[in-house]
VEXFIBA-81021 format. One record per residue (C-alpha): x, y, z; residue in one letter. Coordinates in pm, 1 decimal. Example, Ala and Ser with C-alpha at 12.3 -4.5 7.8 and 13.67 -1.06 7.14 Angstrom:
# residues 2
REC:1230.0:-450.0:780.0:a
REC:1367.0:-106.0:714.0:s
//
This chain:
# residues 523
REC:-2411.0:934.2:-279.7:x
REC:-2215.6:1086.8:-552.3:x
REC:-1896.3:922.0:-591.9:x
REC:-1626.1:1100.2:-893.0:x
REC:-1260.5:938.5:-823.8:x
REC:-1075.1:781.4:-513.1:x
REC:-743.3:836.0:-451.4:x
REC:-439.5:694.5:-351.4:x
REC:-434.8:680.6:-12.3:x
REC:-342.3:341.6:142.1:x
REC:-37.1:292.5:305.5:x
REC:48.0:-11.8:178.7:x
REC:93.9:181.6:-165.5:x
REC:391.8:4.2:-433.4:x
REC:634.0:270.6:-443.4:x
REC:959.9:143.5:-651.1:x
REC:1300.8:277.1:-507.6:x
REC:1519.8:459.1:-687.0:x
REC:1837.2:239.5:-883.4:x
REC:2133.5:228.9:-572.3:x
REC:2431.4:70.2:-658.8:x
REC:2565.2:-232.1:-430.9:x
REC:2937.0:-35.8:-367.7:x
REC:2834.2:299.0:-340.3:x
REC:2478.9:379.2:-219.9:x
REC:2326.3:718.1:-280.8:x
REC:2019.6:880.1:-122.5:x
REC:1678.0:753.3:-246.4:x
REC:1378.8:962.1:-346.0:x
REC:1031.2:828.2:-270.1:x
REC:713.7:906.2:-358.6:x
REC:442.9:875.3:-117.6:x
REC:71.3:930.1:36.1:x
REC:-57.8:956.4:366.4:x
REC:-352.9:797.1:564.2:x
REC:-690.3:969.7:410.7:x
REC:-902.4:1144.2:625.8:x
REC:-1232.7:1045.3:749.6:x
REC:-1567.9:1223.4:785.1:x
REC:-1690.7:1374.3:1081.4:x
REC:-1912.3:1160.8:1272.3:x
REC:-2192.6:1395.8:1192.4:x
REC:-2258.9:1663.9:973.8:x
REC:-2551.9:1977.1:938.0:x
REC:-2813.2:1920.8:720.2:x
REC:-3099.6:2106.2:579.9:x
REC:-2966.4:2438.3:597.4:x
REC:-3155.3:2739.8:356.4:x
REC:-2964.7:2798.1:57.1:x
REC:-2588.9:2687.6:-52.0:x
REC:-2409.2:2526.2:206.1:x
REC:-2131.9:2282.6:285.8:x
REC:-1980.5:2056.7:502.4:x
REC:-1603.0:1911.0:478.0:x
REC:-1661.5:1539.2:457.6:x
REC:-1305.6:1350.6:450.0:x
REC:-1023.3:1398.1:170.6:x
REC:-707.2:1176.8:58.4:x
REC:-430.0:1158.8:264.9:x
REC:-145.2:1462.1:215.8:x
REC:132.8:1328.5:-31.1:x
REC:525.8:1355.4:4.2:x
REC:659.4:1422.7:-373.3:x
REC:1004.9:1423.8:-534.1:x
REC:1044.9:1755.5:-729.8:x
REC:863.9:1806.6:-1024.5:x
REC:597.8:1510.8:-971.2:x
REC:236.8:1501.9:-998.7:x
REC:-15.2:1380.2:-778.0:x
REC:-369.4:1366.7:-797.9:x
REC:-608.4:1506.8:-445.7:x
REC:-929.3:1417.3:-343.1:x
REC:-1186.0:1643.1:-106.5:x
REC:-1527.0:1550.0:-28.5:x
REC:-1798.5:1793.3:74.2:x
REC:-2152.3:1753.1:160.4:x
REC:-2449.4:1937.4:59.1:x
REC:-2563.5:2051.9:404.6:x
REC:-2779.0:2328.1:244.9:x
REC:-3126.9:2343.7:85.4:x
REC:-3024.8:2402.0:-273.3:x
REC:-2861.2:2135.4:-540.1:x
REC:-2567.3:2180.3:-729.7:x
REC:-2596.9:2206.0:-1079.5:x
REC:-2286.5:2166.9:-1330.8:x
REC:-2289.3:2405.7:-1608.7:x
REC:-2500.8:2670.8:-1430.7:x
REC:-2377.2:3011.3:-1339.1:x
REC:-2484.3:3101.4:-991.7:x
REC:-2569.0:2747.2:-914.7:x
REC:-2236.9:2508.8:-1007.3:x
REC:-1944.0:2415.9:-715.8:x
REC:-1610.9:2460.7:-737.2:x
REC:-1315.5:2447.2:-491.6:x
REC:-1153.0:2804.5:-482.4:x
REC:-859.0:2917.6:-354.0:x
REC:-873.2:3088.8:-31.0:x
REC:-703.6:3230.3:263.6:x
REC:-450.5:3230.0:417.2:x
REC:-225.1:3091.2:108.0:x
REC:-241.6:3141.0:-145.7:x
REC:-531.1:3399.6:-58.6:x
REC:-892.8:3408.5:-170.6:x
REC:-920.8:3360.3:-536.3:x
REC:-481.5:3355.2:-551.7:x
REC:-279.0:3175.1:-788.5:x
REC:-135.2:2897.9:-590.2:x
REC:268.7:2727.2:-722.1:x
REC:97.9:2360.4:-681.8:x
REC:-123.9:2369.0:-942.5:x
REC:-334.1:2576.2:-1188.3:x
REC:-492.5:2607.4:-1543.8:x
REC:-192.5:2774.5:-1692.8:x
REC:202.2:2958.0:-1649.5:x
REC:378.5:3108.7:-1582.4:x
REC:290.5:3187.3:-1229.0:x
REC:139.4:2825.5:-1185.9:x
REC:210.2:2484.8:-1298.2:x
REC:-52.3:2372.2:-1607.5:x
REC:-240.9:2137.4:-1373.2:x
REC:-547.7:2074.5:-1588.2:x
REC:-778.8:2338.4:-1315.8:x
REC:-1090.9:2457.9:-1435.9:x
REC:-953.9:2823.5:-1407.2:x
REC:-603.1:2945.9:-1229.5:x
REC:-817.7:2991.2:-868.9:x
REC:-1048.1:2702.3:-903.3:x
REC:-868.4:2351.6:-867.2:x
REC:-1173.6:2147.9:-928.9:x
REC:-1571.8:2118.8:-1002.7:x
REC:-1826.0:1955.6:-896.1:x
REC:-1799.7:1599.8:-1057.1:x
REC:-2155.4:1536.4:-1139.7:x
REC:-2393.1:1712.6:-1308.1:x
REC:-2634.4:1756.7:-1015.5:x
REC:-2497.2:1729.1:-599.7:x
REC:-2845.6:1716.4:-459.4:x
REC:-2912.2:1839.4:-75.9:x
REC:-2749.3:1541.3:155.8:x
REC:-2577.9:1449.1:-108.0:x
REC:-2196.7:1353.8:-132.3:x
REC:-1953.1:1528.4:-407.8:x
REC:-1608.1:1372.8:-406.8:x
REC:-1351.6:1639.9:-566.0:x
REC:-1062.6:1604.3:-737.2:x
REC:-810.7:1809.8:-882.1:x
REC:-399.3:1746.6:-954.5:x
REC:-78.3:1916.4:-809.0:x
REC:252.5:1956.7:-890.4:x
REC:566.9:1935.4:-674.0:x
REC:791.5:2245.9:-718.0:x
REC:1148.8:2189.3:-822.4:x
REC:1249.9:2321.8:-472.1:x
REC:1224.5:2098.3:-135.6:x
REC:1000.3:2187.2:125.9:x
REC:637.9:2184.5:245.6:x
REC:359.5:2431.0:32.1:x
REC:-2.9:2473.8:153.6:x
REC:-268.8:2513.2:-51.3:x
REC:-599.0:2672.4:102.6:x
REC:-933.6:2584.3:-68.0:x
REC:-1327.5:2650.0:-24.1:x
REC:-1635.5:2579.2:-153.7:x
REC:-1775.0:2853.3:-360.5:x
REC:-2089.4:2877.1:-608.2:x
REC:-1955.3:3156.0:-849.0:x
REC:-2176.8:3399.9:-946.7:x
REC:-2341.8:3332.4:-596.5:x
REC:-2180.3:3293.7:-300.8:x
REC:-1889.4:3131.0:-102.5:x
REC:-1967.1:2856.9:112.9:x
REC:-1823.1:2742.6:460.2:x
REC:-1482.6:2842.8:552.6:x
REC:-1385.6:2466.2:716.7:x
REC:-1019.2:2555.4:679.1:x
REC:-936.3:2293.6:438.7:x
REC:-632.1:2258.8:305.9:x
REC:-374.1:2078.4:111.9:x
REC:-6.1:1977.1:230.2:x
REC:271.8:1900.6:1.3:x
REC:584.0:1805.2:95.1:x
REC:884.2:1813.9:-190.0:x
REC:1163.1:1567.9:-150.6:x
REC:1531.1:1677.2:-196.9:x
REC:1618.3:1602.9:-532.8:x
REC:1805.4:1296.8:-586.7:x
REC:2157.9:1276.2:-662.3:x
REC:2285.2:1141.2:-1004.4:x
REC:2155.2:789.6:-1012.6:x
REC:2402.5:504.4:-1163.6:x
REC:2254.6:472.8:-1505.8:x
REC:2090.3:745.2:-1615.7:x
REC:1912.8:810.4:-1972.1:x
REC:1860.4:1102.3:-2150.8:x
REC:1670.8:1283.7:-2291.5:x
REC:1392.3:1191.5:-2021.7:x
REC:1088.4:1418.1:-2231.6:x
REC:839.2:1311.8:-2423.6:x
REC:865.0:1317.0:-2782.3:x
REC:587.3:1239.8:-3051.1:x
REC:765.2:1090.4:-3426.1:x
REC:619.4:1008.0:-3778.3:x
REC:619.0:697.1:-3947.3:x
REC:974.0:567.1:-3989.7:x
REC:1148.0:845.7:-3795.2:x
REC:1388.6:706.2:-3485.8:x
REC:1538.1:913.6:-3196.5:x
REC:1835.3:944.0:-3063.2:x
REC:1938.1:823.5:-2655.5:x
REC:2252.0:829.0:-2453.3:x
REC:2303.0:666.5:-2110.4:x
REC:2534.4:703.4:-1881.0:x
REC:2672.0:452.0:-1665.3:x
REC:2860.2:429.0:-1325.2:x
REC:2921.9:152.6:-1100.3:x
REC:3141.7:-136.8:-1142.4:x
REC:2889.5:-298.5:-1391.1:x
REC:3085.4:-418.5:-1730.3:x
REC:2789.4:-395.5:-1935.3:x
REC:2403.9:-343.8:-1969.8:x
REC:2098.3:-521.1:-2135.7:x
REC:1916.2:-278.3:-2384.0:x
REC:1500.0:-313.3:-2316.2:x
REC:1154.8:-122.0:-2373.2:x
REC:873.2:-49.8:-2146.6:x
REC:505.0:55.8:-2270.5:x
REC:501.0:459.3:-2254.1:x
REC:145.1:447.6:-2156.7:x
REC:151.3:162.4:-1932.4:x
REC:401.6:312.7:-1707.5:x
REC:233.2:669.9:-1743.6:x
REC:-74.3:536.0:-1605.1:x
REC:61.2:324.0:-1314.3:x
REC:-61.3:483.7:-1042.1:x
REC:284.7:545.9:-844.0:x
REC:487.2:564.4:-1090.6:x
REC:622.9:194.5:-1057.6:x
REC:714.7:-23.8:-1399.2:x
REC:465.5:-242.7:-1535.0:x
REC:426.9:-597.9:-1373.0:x
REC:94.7:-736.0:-1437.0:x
REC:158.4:-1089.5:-1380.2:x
REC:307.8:-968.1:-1035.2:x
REC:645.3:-1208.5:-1056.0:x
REC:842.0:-942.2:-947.3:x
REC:971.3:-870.5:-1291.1:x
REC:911.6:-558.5:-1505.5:x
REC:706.6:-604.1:-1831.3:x
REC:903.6:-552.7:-2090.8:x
REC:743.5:-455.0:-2479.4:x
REC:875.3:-571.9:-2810.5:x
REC:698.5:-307.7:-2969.2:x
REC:986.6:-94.0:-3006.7:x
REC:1299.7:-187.3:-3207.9:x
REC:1702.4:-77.1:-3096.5:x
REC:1799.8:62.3:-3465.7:x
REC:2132.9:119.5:-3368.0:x
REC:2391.0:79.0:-3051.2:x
REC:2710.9:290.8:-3020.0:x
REC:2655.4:303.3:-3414.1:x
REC:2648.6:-51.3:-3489.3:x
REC:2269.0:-166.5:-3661.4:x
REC:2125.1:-406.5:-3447.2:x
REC:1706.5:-400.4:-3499.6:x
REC:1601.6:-597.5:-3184.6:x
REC:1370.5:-515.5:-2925.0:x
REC:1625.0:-643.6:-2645.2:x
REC:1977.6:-588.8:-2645.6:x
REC:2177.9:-871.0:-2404.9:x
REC:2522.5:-730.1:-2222.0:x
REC:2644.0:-406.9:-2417.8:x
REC:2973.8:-369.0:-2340.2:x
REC:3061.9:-15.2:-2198.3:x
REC:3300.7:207.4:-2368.3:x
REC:3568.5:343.0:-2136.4:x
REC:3375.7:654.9:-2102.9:x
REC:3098.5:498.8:-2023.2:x
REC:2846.7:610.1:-2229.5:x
REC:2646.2:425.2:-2468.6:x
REC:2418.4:617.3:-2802.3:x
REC:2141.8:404.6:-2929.1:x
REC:1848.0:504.9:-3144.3:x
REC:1476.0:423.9:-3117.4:x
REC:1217.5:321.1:-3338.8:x
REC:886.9:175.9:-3371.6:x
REC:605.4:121.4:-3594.2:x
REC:272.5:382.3:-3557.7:x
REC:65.5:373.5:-3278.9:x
REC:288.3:265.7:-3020.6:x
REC:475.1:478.0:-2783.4:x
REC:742.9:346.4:-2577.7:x
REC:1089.1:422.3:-2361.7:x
REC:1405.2:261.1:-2322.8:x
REC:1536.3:103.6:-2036.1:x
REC:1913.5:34.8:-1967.3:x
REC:2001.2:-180.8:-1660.8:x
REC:2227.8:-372.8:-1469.6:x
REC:2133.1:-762.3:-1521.8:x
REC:2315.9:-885.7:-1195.3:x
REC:2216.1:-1248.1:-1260.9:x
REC:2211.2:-1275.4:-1640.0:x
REC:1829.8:-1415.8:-1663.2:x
REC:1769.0:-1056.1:-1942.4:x
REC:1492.3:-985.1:-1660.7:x
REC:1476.6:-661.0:-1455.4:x
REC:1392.8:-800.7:-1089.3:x
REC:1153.7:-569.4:-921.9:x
REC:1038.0:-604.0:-527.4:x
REC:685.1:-607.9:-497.5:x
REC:722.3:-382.2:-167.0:x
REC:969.3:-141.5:-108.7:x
REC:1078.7:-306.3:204.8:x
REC:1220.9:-557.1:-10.0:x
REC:1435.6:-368.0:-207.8:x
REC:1724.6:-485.9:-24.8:x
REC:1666.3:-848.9:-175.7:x
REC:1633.8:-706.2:-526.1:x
REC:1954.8:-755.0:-718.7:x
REC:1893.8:-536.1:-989.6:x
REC:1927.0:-208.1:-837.7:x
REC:2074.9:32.6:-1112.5:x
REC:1830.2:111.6:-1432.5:x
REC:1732.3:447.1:-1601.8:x
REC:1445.0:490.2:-1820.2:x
REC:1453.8:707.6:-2114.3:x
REC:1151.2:897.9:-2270.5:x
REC:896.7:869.1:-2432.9:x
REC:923.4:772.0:-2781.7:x
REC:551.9:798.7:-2928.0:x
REC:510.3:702.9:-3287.0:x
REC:163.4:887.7:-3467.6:x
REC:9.7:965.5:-3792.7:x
REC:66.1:1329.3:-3919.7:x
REC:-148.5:1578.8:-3738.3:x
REC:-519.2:1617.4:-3865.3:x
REC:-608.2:1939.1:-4023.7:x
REC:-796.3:2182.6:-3887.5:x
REC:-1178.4:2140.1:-3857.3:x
REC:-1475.3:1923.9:-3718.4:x
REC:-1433.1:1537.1:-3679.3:x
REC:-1619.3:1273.9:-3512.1:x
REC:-1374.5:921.0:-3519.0:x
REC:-1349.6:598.5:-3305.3:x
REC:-1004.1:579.3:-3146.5:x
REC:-806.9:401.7:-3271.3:x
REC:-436.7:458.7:-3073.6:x
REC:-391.5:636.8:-2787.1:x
REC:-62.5:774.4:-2631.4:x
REC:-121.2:960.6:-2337.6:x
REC:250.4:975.0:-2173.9:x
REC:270.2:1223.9:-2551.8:x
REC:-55.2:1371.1:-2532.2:x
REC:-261.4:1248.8:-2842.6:x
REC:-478.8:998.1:-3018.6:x
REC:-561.1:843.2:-3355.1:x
REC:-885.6:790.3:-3581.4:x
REC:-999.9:395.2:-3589.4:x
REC:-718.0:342.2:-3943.1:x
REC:-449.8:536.5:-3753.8:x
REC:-422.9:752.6:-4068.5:x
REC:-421.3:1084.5:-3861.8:x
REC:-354.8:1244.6:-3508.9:x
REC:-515.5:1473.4:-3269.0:x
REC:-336.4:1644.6:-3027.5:x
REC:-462.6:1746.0:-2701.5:x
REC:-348.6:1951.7:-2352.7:x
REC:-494.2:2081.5:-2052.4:x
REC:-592.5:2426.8:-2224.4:x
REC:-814.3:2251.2:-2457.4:x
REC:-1189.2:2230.3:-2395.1:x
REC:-1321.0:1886.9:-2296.1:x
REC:-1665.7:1716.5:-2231.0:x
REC:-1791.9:1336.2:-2201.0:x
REC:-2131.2:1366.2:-2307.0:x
REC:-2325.7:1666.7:-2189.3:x
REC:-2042.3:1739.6:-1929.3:x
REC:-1779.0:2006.1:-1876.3:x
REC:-1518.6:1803.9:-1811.5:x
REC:-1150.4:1900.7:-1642.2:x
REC:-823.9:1782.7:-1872.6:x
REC:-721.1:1467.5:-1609.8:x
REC:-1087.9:1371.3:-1621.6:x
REC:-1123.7:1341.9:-2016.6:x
REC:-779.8:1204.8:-2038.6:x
REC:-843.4:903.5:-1736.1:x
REC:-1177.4:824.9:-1970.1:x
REC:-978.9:827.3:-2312.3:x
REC:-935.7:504.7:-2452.5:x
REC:-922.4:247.0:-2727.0:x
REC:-1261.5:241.8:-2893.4:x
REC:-1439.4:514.6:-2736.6:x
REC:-1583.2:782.3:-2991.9:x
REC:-1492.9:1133.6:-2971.0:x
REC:-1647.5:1447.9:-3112.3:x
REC:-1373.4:1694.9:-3226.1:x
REC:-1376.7:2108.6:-3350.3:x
REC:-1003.5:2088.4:-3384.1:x
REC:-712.0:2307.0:-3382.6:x
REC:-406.7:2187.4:-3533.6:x
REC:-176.6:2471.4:-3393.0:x
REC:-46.0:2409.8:-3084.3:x
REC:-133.2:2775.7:-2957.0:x
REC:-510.1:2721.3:-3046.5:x
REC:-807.6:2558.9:-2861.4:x
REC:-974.6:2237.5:-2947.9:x
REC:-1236.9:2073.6:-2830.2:x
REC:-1259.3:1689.9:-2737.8:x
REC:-1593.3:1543.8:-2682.2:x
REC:-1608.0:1165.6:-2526.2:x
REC:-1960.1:1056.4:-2685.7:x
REC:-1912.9:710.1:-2635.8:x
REC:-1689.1:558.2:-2400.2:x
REC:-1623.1:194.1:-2415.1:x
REC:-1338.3:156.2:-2153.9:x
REC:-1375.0:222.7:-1790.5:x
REC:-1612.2:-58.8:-1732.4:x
REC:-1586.4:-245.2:-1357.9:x
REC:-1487.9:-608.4:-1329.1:x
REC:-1684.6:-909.8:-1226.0:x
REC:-1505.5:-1036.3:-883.4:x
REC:-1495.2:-1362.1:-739.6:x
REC:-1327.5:-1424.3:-399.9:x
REC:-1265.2:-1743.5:-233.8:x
REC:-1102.2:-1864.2:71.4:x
REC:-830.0:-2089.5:143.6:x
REC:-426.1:-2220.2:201.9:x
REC:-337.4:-1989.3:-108.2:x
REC:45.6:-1925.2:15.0:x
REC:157.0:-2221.9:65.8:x
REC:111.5:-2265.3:438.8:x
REC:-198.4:-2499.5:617.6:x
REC:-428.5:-2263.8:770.1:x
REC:-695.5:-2178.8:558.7:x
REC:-663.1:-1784.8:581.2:x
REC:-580.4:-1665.5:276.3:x
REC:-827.9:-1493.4:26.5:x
REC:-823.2:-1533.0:-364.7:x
REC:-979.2:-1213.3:-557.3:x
REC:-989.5:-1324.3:-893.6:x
REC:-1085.7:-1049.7:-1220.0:x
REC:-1261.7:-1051.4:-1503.2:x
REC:-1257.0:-787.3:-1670.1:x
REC:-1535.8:-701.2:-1967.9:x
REC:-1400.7:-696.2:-2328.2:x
REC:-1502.0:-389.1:-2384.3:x
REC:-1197.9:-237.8:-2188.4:x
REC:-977.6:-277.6:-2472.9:x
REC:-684.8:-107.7:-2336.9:x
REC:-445.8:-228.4:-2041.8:x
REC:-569.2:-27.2:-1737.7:x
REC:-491.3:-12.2:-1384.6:x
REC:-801.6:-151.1:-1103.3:x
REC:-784.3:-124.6:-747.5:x
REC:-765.7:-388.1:-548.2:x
REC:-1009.4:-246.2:-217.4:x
REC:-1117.1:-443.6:100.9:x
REC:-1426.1:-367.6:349.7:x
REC:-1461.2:-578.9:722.3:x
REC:-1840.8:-634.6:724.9:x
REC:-2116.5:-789.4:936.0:x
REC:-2121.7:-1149.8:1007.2:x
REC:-2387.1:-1290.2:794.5:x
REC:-2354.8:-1040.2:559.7:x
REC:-2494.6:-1161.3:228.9:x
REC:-2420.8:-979.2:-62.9:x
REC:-2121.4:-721.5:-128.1:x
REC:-2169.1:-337.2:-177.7:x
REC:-2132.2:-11.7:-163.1:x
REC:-2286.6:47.7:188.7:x
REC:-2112.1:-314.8:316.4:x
REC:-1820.8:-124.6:513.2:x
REC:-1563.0:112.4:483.7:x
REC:-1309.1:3.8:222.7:x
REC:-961.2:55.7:226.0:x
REC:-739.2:63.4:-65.8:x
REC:-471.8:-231.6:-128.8:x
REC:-300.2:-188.7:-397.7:x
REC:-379.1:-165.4:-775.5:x
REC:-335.2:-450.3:-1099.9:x
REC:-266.9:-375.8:-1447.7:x
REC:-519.0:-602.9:-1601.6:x
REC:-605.0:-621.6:-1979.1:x
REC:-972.1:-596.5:-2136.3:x
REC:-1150.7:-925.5:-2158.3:x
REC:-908.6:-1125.4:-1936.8:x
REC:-894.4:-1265.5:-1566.8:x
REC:-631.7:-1222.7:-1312.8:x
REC:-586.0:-1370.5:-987.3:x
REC:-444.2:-1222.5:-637.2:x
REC:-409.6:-1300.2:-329.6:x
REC:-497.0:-1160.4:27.3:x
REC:-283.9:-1369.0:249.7:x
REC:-308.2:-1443.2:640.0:x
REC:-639.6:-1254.2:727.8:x
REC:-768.3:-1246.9:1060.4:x
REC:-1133.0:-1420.8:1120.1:x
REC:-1388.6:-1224.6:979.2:x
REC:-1629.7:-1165.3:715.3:x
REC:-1464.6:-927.3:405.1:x
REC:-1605.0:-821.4:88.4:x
REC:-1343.9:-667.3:-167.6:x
REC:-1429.9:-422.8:-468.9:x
REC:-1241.1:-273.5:-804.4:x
REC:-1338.8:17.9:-1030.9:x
REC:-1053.4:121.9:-1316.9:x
REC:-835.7:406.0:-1237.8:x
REC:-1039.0:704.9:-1274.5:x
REC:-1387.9:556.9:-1284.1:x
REC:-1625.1:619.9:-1024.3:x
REC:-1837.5:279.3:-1081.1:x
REC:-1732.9:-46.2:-832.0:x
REC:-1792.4:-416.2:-923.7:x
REC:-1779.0:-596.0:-592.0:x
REC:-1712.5:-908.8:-484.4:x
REC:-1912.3:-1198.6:-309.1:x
REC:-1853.2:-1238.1:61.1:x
REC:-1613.0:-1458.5:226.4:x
REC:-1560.3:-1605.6:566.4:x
REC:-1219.6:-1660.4:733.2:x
REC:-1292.9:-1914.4:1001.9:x
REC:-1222.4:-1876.6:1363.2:x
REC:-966.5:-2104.5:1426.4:x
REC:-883.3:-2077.6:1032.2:x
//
């Protein structure tokens, strides 16, 4: 089986509320996914020439306006003929078709470019994905997976898709499609920060912020988030990788100024607020490191920003109000045009660019470049998940914005799976031995801070060794873990059983699974 990317579909997903304020709530905006969709219990096989058969797809998501989500559609190759990537008249792609936004229409949830569509990273503006390998063999499985953008406007937009071998012929019509539903927008939260775009600086440049605060609050504590930390998380949710219900903050970045008095820390304790309640600050940081400003409401005085882990504890969370500014990305100056091959060295992708190994120059990048790891065609969200720290890249570059580079991943050193250990016992605090500790290591070679799920199968009594065909597993949750380190978490109060648990990083289609473990009946 061909496996590209799972997606978010569990519905214990972290989703992080909104800031409300404790005398005067507002209305909330969540993100969220639905249940995935299984396969059919059964599906044709065999058939002469190029056919397919639906096989299960991530669950539909609910979006606040403007946000991004990433889909997932499985098909099997019920026909007699492979798939081959990179072959007219023999390579798969997901079309648009009828009824909406028509066969081969521009759909307003995602596409390759404006201005009728949103610049979703597509293949083309009618095709919102390709096959993910470079052969999909008969009874084989091809997971696809393309992103989508809410529209600025609340409601519910379809988008129609079918399998199709261009140059060739369309395949079966199963009447797939994809539902988004667009939140309201919110209504102005209690500390907001602006500007909230990306920005990319030189060496020794700052930027300007303001926030705006309401609420009874007499001040605010000044802090920083990683850009590309937070980019990556796979909800949206701050950083928290030692899950203590606190957001990580950086000292990578540096408060040059606040309300025009120097200051040159990376946290700012109790700022008090001007009568008009709005505080200027400026940003800077050294090269390489991108990051955004946080202003918040520290209730308690402990200069933490208390996070729940689950939304259904917000309530208990005391510091409700914050508003994160963006991105501040510090580079090199932009490479000059021509052929490169360089080791990454720095990678911002919340600004859309890397560096060479000495950080001495910066390539640019966005989804109407051309990109490939290896021999592969691959789609913008695809080359930029694989980007990392260390990984060599083949470049014909483009300095101007308006031209087309290309970005070749030769080498790529970061998406490597863990090595999992679980174990079984009172982990919680309570008697009964029915909890399970899953416990990462992840290789060294994953230099950057990345986001692995945390997945769980029921299997077979007995069952010996952990994988891919052990059970059906279900997504958890997901842990921001760096390269060569090990993390623990646990799985509390499971029933009896036998479980095995897997991780892949965010984006990478290889597992490392777990050993087996038995919860005892009576525990």
């Amino acid at each position: 089986m061909l496996v590209a990317v799972l997606a978010i579909t569990s519905a214990l997903a972290v989703t992080v509320a909104r800031p409300l304020d404790g005398r005067a709530a507002t209305q909330v905006c969540r993100s969220s996914v639905g249940p995935g969709i299984p396969p059919p219990a059964s599906v044709p096989s065999g058939i002469p020439g190029f056919h397919a058969a639906w096989y299960g797809q991530s669950g539909y998501p609910t979006l606040c306006p403007g946000e991004r989500s990433v889909a997932t559609v499985a098909y099997y190759n019920s026909g007699s003929r492979g798939w081959v990537a990179g072959r007219m008249g023999e390579m798969a792609f997901l079309g648009t078709s009828d009824p909406w936004p028509g066969r081969d229409g521009f759909s307003n949830i995602g596409g390759r470019f404006g201005p009728y569509s949103p610049s979703t990273g597509w293949p083309s503006q009618n095709r919102a994905a390709a096959q993910p390998a470079d052969y999909v063999g008969p009874n084989q499985v091809a997971w696809f997976q393309f992103m989508i953008q809410a529209p600025t406007t609340p409601g519910t937009y379809l988008l129609y898709l079918r399998p199709v071998i261009d140059g060739a012929t369309w395949m079966e019509d199963y009447g797939v499609y994809w539902q988004v539903t667009v939140q309201p927008a919110e209504p102005a939260q209690l500390v907001s920060v602006a500007p909230t775009t990306p920005a990319i600086l030189g060496q020794s440049e700052s930027r300007t912020y303001t926030a705006t605060v309401n609420g009874s609050s007499d001040c605010v504590d000044l802090a920083f988030v990683d850009a590309d930390i937070h980019f990556l998380s796979p909800h949206g949710e701050l950083p928290n990788r030692d899950n203590d219900e606190r957001a990580d903050f950086t000292n990578a970045g540096s408060f040059a100024t606040v309300n025009g008095a120097s200051v040159g820390a990376s946290y700012v304790d109790c700022v008090p607020l001007p009568a008009d309640r709005v505080l200027s600050f400026t940003v800077t940081a050294p090269l390489g490191a991108s990051v955004q400003p946080i202003v918040y409401r520290d209730v308690n005085r402990n200069n933490a920003l208390d996070l729940p882990l689950l939304v259904d504890r917000e309530q208990q969370n005391e510091n409700w109000a914050w508003g994160l500014g963006g991105t501040a990305s510090f580079a090199p100056p932009n490479a000059l045009p021509g052929g490169y091959t360089v080791t990454v060295g720095a990678v911002s992708k919340s600004a859309r660019w890397f560096a060479d190994a000495a950080i001495v120059r910066s390539f640019r990048y966005d989804a109407n470049d051309s990109f490939q790891i290896g021999s592969t065609t691959a789609p913008f969200y695809l080359f930029e998940q694989h980007l990392s720290r260390g990984d060599a890249v083949s470049i014909s570059y483009a300095a101007d914005p308006s031209g087309v580079s290309t970005f070749n991943i030769t080498t790529d050193a970061g998406g490597t799976p863990p090595r999992i250990e679980a174990t079984v016992d009172a982990f919680n605090g309570g008697t009964a031995m029915d909890d399970v500790q899953i416990t990462y290591l992840t290789p060294p070679s994953n230099v950057d801070s990345t986001w692995y799920s945390m997945e769980r199968a029921v299997v077979a009594a007995g069952t010996t060794t952990c994988g891919s065909s052990s059970g059906s597993y279900d997504l958890r949750r997901y842990l921001l873990i760096g390269g060569g380190q090990a993390m623990s978490t646990i799985d509390p109060d499971r029933p009896s059983g036998t479980y095995c648990y897997r991780s892949a990083v965010l984006g990478e289609p290889s597992f490392g699974y777990s050993n087996p473990v038995t919860v005892a009946n009576p525990p």
